[in-house]
C-alpha positions as CSV (number, residue, x, y, z in Angstrom):
1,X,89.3,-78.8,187.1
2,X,88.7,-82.2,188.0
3,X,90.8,-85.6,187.1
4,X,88.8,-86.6,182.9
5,X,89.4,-82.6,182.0
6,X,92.9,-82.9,183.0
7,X,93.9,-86.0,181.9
8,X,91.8,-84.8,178.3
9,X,93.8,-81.6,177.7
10,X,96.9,-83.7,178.1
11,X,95.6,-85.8,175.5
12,X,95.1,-83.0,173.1
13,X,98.1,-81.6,174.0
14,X,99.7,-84.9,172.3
15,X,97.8,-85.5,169.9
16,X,99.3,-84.3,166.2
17,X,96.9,-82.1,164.7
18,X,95.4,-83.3,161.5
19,X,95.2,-80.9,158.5
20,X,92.0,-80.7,156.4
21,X,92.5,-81.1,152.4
22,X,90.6,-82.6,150.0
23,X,91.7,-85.9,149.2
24,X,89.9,-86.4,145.9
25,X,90.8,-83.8,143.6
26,X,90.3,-84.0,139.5
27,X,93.1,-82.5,137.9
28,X,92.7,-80.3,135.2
29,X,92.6,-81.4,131.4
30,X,96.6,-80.9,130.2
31,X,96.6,-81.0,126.1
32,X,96.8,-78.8,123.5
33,X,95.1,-77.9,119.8
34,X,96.8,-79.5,116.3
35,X,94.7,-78.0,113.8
36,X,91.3,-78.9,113.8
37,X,91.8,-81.5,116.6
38,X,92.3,-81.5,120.4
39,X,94.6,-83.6,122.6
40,X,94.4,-83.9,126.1
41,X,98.1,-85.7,127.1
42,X,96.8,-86.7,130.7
43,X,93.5,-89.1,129.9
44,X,94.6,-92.0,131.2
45,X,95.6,-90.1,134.6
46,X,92.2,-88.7,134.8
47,X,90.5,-92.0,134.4
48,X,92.6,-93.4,136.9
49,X,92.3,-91.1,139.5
50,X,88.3,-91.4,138.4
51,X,89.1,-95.4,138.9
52,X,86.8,-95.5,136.0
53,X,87.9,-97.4,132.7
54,X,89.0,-95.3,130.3
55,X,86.6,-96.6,127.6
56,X,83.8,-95.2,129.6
57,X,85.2,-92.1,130.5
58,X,85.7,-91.7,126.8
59,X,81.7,-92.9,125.7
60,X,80.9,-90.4,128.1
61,X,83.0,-87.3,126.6
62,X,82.2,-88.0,123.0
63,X,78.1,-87.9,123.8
64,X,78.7,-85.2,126.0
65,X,80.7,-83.1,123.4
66,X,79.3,-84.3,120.2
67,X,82.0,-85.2,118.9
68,X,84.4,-88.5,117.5
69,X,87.9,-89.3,119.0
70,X,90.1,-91.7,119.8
71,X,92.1,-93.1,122.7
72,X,95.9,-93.4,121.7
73,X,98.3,-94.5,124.5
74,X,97.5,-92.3,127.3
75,X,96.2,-89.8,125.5
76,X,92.8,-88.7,124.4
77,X,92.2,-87.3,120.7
78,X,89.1,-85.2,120.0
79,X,87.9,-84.6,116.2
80,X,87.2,-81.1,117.2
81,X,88.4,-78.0,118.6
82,X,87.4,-77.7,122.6
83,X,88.7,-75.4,124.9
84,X,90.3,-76.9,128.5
85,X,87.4,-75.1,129.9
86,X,84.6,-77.0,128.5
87,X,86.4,-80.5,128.9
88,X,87.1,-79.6,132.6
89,X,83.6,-78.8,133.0
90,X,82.3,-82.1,131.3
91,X,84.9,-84.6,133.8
92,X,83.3,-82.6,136.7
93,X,80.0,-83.7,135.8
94,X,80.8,-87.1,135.1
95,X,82.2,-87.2,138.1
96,X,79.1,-85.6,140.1
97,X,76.9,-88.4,138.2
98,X,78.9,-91.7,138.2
99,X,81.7,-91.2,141.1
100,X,80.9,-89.1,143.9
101,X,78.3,-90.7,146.0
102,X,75.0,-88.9,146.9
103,X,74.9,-89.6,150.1
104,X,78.7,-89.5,151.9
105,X,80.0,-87.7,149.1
106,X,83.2,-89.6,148.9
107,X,84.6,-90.9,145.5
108,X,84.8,-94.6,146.8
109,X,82.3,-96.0,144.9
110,X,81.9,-98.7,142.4
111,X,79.6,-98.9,139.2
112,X,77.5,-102.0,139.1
113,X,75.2,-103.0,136.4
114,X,71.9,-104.8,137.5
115,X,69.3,-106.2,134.2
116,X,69.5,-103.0,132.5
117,X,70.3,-100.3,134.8
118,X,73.2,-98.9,136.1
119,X,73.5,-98.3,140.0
120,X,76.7,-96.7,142.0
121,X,77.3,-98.4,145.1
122,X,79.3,-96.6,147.6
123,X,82.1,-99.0,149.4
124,X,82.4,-96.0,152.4
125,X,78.9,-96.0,153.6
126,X,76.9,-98.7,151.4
127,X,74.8,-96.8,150.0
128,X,73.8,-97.4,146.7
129,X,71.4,-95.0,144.2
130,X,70.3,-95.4,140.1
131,X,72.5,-93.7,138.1
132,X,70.1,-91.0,136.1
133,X,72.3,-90.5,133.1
134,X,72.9,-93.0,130.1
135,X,76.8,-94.1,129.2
């Protein structure tokens, strides 16, 4: 073994291995059913961890339920019966369409609004594509 193999499997040897997780993780919708309505008690968590404003995140959910609600505090109010399925799926695809960028896939990204259209511009990699979908 000559001198640079050597000297690079004491290196390694060193060197703390790093563990592999995901470091962007959506939690799950945490709320509950009042009658005819739905609460989810962790909105404003959500839209933070989105770093999306929650006035957006809610535009979204209401058009993409078909539904009316409110934002109260930190939590979210929806005029109708939803199950935490169906929520969890919606916040998924928001974030597939205005967080995760299409080309890195990181969740760094900003949303910037140019005349009339909406782009996301990724801070990781710079990339920067049209968003498809209306909020």
């Amino acid at each position: 073994m000559n001198e640079y193999e050597k000297l690079l499997d004491d290196a390694y040897k060193k060197v703390k291995q790093v563990e592999h997780g995901e470091r962007f993780v959506i939690p799950d919708v945490a709320g509950h059913v009042e009658g005819k309505k739905t609460i989810i008690t962790n909105f404003s968590q959500m839209a933070s961890i989105l770093r999306r404003d929650k006035e957006q995140l809610l535009k979204f959910l209401l058009r993409e339920l078909a539904t009316s609600g409110v934002i109260d505090g930190d939590r979210l109010i929806l005029d109708t019966k939803f199950s935490s399925a169906r929520i969890n799926e919606k916040i998924k695809q928001y974030a597939e369409d205005f967080v995760v960028c299409k080309e890195c896939g990181k969740p760094d990204t900003e949303l910037i609004k140019q005349d009339r259209f909406l782009f996301l511009h990724c801070m990781a990699c710079g990339a920067k594509h049209s968003v498809k979908s209306k909020i």
